[in-house]
py3Dmol code that shows the C-alpha trace and the ligand (Angstrom):
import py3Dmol

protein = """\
ATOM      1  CA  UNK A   1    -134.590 -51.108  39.524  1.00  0.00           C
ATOM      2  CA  UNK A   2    -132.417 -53.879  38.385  1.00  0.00           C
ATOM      3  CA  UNK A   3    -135.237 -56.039  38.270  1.00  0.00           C
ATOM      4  CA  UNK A   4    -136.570 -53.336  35.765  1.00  0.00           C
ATOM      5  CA  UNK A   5    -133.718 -53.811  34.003  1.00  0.00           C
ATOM      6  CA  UNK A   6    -133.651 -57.258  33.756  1.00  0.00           C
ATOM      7  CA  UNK A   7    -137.109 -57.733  32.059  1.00  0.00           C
ATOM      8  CA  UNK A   8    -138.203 -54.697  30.454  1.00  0.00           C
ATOM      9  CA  UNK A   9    -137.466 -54.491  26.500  1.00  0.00           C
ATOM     10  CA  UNK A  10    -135.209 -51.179  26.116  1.00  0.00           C
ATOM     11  CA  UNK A  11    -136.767 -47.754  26.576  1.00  0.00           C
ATOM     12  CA  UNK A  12    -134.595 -44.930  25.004  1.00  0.00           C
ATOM     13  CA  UNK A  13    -137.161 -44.137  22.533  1.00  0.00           C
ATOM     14  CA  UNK A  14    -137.722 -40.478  23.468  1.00  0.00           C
ATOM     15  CA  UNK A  15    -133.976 -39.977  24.136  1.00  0.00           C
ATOM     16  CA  UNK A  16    -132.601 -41.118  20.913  1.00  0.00           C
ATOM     17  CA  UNK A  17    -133.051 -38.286  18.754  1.00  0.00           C
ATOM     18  CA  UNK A  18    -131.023 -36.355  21.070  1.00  0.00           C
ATOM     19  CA  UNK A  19    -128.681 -39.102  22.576  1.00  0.00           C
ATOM     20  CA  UNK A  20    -125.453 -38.133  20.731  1.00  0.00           C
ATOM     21  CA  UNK A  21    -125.759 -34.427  21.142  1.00  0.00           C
ATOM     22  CA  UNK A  22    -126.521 -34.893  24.750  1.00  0.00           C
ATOM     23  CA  UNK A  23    -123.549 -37.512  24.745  1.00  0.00           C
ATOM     24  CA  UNK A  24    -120.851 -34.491  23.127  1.00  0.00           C
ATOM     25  CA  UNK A  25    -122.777 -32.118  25.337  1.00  0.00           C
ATOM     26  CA  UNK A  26    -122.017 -33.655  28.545  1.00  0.00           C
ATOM     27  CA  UNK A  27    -118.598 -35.027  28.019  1.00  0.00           C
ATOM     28  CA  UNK A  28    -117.335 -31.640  26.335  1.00  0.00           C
ATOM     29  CA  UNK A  29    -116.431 -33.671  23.256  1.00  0.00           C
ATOM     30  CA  UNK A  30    -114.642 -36.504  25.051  1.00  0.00           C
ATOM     31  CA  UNK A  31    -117.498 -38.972  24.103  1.00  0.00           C
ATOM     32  CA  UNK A  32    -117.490 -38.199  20.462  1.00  0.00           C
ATOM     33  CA  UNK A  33    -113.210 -38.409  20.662  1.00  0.00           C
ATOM     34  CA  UNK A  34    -113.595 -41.546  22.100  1.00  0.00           C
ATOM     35  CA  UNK A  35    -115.377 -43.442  19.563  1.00  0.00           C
ATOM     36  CA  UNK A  36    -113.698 -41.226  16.860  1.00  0.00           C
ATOM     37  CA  UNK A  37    -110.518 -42.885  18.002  1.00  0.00           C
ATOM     38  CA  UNK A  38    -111.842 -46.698  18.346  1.00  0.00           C
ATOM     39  CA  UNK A  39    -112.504 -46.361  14.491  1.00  0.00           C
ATOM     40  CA  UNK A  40    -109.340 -44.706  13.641  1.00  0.00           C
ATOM     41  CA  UNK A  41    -107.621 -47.825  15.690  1.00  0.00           C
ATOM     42  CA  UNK A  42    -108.944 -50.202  12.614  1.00  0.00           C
ATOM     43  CA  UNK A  43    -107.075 -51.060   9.256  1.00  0.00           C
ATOM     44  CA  UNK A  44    -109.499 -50.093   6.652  1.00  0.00           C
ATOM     45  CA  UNK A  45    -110.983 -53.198   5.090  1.00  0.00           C
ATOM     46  CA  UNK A  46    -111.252 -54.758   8.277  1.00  0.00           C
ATOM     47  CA  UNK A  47    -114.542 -56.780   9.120  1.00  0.00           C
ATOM     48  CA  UNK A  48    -116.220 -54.713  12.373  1.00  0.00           C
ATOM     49  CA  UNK A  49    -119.064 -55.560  14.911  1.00  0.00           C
ATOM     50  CA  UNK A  50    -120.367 -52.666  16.350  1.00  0.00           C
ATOM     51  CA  UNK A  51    -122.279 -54.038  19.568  1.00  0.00           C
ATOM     52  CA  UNK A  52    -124.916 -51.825  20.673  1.00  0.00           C
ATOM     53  CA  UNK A  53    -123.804 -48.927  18.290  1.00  0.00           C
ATOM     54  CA  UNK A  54    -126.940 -46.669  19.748  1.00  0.00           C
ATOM     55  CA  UNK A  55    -127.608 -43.827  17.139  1.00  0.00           C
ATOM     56  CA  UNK A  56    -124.632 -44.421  14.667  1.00  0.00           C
ATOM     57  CA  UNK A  57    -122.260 -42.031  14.874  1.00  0.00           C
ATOM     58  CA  UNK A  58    -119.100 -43.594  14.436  1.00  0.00           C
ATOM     59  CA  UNK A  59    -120.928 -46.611  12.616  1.00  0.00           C
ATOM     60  CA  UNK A  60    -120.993 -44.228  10.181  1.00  0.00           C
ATOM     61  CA  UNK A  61    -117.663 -42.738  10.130  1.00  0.00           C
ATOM     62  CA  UNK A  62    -116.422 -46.966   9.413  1.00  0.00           C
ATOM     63  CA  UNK A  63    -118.706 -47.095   6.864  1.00  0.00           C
ATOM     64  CA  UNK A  64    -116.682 -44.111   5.486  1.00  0.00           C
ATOM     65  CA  UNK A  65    -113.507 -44.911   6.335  1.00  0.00           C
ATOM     66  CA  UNK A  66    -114.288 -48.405   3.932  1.00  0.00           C
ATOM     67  CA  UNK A  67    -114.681 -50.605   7.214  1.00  0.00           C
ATOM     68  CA  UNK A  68    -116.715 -53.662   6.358  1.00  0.00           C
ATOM     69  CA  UNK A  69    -119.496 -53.099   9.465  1.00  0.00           C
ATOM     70  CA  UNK A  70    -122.138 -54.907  11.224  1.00  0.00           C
ATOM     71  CA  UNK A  71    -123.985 -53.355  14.076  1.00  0.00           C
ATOM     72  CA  UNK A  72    -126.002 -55.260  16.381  1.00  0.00           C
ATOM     73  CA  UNK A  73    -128.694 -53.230  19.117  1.00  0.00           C
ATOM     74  CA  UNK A  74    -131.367 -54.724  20.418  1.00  0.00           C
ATOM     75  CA  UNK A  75    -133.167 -51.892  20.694  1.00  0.00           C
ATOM     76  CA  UNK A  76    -135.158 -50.683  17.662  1.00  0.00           C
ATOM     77  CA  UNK A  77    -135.793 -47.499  17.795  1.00  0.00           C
ATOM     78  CA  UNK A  78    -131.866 -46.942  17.975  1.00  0.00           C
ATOM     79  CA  UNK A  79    -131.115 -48.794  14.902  1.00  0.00           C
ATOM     80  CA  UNK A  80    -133.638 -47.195  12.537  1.00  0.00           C
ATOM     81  CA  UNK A  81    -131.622 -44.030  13.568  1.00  0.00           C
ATOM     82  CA  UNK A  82    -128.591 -45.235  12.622  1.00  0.00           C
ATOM     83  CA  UNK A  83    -130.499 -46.730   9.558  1.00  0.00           C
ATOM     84  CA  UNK A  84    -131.744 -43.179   8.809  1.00  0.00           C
ATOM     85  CA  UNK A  85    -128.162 -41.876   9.538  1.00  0.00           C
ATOM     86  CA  UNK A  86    -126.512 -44.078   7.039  1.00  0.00           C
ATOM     87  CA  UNK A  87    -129.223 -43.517   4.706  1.00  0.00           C
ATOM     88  CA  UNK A  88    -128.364 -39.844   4.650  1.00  0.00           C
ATOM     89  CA  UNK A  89    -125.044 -40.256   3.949  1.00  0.00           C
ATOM     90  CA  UNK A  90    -125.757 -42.745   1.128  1.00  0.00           C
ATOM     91  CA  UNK A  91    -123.712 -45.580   2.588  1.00  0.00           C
ATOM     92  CA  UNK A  92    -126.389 -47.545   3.961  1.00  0.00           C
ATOM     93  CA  UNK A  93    -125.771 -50.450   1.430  1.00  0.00           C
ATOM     94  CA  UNK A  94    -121.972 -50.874   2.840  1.00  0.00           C
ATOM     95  CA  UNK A  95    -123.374 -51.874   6.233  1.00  0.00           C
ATOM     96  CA  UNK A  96    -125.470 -54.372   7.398  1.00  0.00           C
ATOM     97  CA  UNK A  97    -127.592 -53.797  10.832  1.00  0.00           C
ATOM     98  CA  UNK A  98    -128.813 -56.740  12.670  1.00  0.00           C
ATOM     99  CA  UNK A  99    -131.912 -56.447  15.448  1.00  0.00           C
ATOM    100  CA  UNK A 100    -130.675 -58.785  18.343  1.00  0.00           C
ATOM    101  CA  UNK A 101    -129.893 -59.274  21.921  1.00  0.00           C
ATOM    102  CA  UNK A 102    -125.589 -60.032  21.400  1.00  0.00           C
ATOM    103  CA  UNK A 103    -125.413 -62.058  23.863  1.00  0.00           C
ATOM    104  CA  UNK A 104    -128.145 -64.624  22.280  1.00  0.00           C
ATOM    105  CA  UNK A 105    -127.431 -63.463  18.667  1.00  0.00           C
ATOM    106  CA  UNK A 106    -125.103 -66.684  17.205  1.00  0.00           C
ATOM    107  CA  UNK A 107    -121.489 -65.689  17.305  1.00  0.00           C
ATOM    108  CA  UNK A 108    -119.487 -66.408  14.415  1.00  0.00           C
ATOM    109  CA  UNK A 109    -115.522 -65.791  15.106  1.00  0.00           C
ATOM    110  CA  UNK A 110    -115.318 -63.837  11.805  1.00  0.00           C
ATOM    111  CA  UNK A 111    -114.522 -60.461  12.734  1.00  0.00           C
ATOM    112  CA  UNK A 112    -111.057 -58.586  13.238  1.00  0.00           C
ATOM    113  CA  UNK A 113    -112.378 -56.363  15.333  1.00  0.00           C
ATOM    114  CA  UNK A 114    -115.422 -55.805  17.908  1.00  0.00           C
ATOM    115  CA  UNK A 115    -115.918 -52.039  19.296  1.00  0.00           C
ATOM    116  CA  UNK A 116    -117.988 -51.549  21.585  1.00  0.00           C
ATOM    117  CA  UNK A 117    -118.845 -47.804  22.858  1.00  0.00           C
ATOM    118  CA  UNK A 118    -120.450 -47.321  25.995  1.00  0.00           C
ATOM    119  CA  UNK A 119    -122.140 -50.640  26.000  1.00  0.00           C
ATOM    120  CA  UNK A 120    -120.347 -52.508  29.008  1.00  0.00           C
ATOM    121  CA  UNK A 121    -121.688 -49.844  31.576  1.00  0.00           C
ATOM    122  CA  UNK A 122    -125.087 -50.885  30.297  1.00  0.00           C
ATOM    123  CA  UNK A 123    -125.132 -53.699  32.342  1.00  0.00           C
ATOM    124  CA  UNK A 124    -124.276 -54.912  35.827  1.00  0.00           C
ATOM    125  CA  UNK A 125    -121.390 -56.290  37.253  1.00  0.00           C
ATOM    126  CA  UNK A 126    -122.307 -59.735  37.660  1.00  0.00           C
ATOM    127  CA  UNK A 127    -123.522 -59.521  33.894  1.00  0.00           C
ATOM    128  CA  UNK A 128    -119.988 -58.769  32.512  1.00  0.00           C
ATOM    129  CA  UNK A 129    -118.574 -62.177  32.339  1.00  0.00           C
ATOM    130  CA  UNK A 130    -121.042 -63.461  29.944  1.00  0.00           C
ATOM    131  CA  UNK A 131    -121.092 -60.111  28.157  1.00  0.00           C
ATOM    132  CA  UNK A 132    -117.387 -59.977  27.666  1.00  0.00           C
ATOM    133  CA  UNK A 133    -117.704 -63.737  26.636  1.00  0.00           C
ATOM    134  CA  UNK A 134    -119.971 -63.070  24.107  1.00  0.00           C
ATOM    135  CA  UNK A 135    -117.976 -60.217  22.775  1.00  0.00           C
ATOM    136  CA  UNK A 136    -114.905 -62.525  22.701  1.00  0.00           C
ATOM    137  CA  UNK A 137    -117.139 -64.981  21.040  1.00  0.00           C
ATOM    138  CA  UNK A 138    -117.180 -62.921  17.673  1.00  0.00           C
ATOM    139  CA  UNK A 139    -113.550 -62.051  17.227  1.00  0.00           C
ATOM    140  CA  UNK A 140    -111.067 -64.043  15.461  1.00  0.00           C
ATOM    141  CA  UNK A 141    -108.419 -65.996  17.012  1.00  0.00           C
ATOM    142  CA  UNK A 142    -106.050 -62.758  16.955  1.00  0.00           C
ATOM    143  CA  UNK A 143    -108.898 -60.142  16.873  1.00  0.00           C
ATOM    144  CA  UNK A 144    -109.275 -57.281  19.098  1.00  0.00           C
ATOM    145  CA  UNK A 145    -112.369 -55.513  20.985  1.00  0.00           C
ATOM    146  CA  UNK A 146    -111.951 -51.838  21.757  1.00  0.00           C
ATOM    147  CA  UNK A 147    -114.047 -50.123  24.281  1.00  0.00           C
ATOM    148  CA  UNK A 148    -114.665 -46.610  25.173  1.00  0.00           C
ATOM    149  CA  UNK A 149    -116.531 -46.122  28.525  1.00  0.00           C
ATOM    150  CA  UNK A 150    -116.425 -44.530  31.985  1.00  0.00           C
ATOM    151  CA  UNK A 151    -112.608 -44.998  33.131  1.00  0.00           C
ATOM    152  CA  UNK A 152    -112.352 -46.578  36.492  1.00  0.00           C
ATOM    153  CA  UNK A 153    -112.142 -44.517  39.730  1.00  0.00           C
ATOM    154  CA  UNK A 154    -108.893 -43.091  40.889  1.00  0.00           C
ATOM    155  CA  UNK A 155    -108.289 -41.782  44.514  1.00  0.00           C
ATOM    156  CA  UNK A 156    -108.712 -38.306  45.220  1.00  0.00           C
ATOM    157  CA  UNK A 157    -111.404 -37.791  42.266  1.00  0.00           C
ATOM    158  CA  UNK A 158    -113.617 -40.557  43.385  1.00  0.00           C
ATOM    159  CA  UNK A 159    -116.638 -38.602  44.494  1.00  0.00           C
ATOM    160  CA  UNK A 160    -116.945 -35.790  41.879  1.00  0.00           C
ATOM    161  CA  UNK A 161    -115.856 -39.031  39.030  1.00  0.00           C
ATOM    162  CA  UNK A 162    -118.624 -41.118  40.715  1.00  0.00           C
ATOM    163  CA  UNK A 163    -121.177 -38.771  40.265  1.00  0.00           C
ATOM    164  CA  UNK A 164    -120.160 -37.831  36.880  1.00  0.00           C
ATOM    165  CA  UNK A 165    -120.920 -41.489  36.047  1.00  0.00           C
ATOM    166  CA  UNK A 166    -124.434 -41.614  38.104  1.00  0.00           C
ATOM    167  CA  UNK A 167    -126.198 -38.835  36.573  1.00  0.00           C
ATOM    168  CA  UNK A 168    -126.609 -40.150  33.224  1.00  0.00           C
ATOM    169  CA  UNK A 169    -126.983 -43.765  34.377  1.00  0.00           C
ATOM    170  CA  UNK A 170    -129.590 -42.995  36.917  1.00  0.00           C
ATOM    171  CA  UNK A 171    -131.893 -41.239  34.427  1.00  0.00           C
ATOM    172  CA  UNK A 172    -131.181 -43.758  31.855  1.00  0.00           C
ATOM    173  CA  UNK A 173    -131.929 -46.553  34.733  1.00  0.00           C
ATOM    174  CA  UNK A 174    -135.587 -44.765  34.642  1.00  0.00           C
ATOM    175  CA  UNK A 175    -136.132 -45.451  31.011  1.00  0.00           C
ATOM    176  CA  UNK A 176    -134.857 -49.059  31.756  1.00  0.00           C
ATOM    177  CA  UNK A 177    -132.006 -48.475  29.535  1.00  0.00           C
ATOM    178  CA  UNK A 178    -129.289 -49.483  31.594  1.00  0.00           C
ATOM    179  CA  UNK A 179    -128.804 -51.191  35.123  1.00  0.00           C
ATOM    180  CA  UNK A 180    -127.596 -48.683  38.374  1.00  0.00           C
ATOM    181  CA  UNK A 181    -123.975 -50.247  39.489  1.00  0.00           C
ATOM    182  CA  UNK A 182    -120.802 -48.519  40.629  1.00  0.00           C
ATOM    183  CA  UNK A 183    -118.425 -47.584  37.750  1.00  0.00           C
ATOM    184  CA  UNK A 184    -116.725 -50.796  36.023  1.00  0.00           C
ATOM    185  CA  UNK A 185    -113.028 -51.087  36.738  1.00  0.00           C
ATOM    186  CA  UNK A 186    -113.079 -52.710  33.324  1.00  0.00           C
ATOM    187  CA  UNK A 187    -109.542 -53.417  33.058  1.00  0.00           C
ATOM    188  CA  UNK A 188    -109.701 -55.429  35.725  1.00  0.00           C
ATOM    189  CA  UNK A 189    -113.069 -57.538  34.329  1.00  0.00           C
ATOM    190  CA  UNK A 190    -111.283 -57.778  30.899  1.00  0.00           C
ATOM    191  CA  UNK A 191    -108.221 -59.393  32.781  1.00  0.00           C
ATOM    192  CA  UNK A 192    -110.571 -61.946  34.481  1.00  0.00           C
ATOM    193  CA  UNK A 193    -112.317 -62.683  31.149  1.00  0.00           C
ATOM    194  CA  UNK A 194    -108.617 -63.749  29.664  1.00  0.00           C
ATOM    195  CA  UNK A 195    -107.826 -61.026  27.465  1.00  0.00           C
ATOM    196  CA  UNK A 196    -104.590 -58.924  26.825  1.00  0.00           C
ATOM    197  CA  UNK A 197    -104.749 -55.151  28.012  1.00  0.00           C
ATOM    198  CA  UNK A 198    -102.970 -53.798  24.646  1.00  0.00           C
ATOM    199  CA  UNK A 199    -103.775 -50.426  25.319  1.00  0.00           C
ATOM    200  CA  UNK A 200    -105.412 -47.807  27.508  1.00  0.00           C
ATOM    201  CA  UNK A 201    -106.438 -44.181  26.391  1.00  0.00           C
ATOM    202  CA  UNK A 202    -107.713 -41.467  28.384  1.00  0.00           C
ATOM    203  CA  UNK A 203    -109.885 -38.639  27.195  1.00  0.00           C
ATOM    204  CA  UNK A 204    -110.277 -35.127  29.098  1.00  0.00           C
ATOM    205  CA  UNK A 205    -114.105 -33.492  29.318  1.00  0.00           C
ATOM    206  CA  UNK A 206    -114.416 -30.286  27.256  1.00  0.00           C
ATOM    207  CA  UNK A 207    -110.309 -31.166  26.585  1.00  0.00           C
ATOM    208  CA  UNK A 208    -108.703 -29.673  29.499  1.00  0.00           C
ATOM    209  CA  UNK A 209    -110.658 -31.187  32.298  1.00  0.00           C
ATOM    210  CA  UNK A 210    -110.626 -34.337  34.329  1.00  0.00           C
ATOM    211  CA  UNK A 211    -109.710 -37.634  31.779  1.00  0.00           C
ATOM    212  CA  UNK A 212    -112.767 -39.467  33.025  1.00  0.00           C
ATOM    213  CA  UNK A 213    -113.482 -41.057  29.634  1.00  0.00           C
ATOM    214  CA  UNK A 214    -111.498 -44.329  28.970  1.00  0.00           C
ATOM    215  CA  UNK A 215    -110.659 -46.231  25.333  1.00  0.00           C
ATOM    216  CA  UNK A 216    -109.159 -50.368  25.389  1.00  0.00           C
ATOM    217  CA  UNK A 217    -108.381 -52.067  22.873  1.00  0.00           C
ATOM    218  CA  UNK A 218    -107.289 -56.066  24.272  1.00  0.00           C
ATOM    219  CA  UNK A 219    -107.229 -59.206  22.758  1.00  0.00           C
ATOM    220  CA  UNK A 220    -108.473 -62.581  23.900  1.00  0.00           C
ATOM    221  CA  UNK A 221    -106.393 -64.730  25.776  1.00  0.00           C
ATOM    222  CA  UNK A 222    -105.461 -68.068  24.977  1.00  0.00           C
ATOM    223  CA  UNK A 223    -107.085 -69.407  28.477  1.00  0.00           C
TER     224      UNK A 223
END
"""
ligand_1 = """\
27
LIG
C -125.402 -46.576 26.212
S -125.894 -46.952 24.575
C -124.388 -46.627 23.681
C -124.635 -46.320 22.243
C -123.393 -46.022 21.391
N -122.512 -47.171 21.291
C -122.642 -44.828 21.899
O -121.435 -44.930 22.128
O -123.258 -43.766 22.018
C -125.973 -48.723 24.630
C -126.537 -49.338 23.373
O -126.437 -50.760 23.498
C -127.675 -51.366 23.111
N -127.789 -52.632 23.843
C -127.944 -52.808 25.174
N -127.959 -54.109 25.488
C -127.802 -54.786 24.319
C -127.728 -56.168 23.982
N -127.819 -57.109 24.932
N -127.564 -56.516 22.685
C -127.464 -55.553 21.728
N -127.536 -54.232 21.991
C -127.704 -53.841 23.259
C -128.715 -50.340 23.493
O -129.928 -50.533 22.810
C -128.007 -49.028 23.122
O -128.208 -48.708 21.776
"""
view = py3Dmol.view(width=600, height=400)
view.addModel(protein, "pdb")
view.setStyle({"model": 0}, {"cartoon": {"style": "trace"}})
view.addModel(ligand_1, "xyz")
view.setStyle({"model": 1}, {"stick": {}})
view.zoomTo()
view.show()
C-alpha cells in the first residue's frame, strides 16, 4: 500500500464532490470548526498558503474574510472544485490556485501564514520531516503554520481514537490518497522540525463527544 502511495498520482476524484460533507458528517462538525478556526487565527490582509486545501472550504471563507490566499494541491480534480467554489461566490479573482506537488513547488519565504488542514496525516511518518521543512520553507522569518488534524492518542481512548483515525484513512489509502500509518503525535514532529508549539486546540465530535480533532498554530525555530 505505501508503495501505492508513493507512485500513484492522487485518486480522490470520485470522492471530491462529497469530501467536505462526508468530512462535517463524520466529525459531527468538528472538521468544519477546525478549519473555521485556523482562518479566524489570521489578521485580515495577511498573505496565506493553503497547502493541500482539498475542496475549498475555508479557502473560501479567507478569500472572504480579505485574506490574500494561495492554495497549492497537487491533485486536480480537487482544485477545479475549489476553483468552481470560489467561482460561485464571485471571489475567484482574490485568490490565486497553483497545481503542484509543495514539497517540489519553489518556496518563497513570503507568507505570514501557512495552514494546512488535514494534510500532514496524508503522508507517512518518515515523510514528515521534509514535509514540515517544506512548509517552514514558505513562511517568513516570524510566520506561523497552523494545522488542524487527528490529535495524538491519549491513554485510555487509544483504541476507539485509533480507529476513529483508520476508517477514513484506510479507504482513502484505497484510492491512493493518503499513506496507512499510526496517528501523528504531531506536536512532537513539529518540535523535532524546530518550531515553537504556540498553541494547541481541541475540538469535540458532534460538540459534546470525545476532542479527537486537534488545531496548532507554531512558529519556526531559529535552529
Ligand atoms: C486529506 S485532504 C485535506 C483537504 C482539506 N485541506 C481539508 O481540510 O479538507 C489532503 C489534500 O492535500 C493534497 N495533497 C496531498 N499531497 C500533496 C502535495 N504533496 N502537494 C500539494 N497537495 C497535496 C491532496 O490532493 C488533498 O487535496
Amino acid at each position: 500500500m505505501r508503495s501505492r502511495f508513493l507512485t500513484a498520482s492522487v485518486g480522490y476524484g470520485p470522492l471530491v464532490p462529497l469530501y467536505a460533507q462526508l468530512a462535517r458528517w463524520y466529525s459531527g462538525g468538528a472538521i468544519p470548526a477546525c478549519q473555521h478556526w485556523a482562518v479566524d487565527e489570521v489578521a485580515p490582509g495577511a498573505r496565506v498558503l493553503f497547502a493541500g486545501p482539498g475542496p475549498g472550504t475555508d479557502v473560501l471563507r479567507a478569500a472572504q474574510a480579505g485574506l490574500r490566499v494561495t492554495a497549492v494541491d497537487r491533485c486536480p480534480v480537487m482544485l477545479a472544485a475549489t476553483k468552481r467554489r470560489l467561482q460561485n461566490a464571485g471571489v475567484a479573482e482574490r485568490v490565486e490556485l497553483v497545481h503542484a506537488d509543495l514539497r517540489q513547488h519553489p518556496p518563497a519565504a513570503e507568507f505570514d501564514v501557512v495552514i494546512a488542514q488535514f494534510f500532514l496525516n496524508v503522508f507517512p511518518p518518515d515523510y514528515l520531516p521534509q514535509v514540515l521543512s517544506a512548509l517552514a520553507g514558505y513562511l517568513k522569518p516570524a510566520g506561523r503554520l497552523i494545522i488542524g488534524d487527528f490529535a495524538p492518542l491519549v491513554d485510555g481512548g487509544r483504541c476507539w481514537q485509533q480507529r476513529y483515525h483508520d476508517l477514513p484513512m484506510h479507504i482513502l489509502a484505497r484510492f491512493g490518497a493518503n499513506a496507512r500509518h499510526p496517528v501523528h503525535d504531531l506536536p512532537v514532529y513539529l518540535n523535532k522540525a524546530g518550531f515553537q508549539l504556540l498553541e494547541r486546540r481541541r475540538f469535540r465530535l458532534f460538540s459534546v463527544g470525545p476532542d479527537w480533532i486537534e488545531g496548532l498554530v507554531a512558529t519556526p525555530g531559529t535552529n
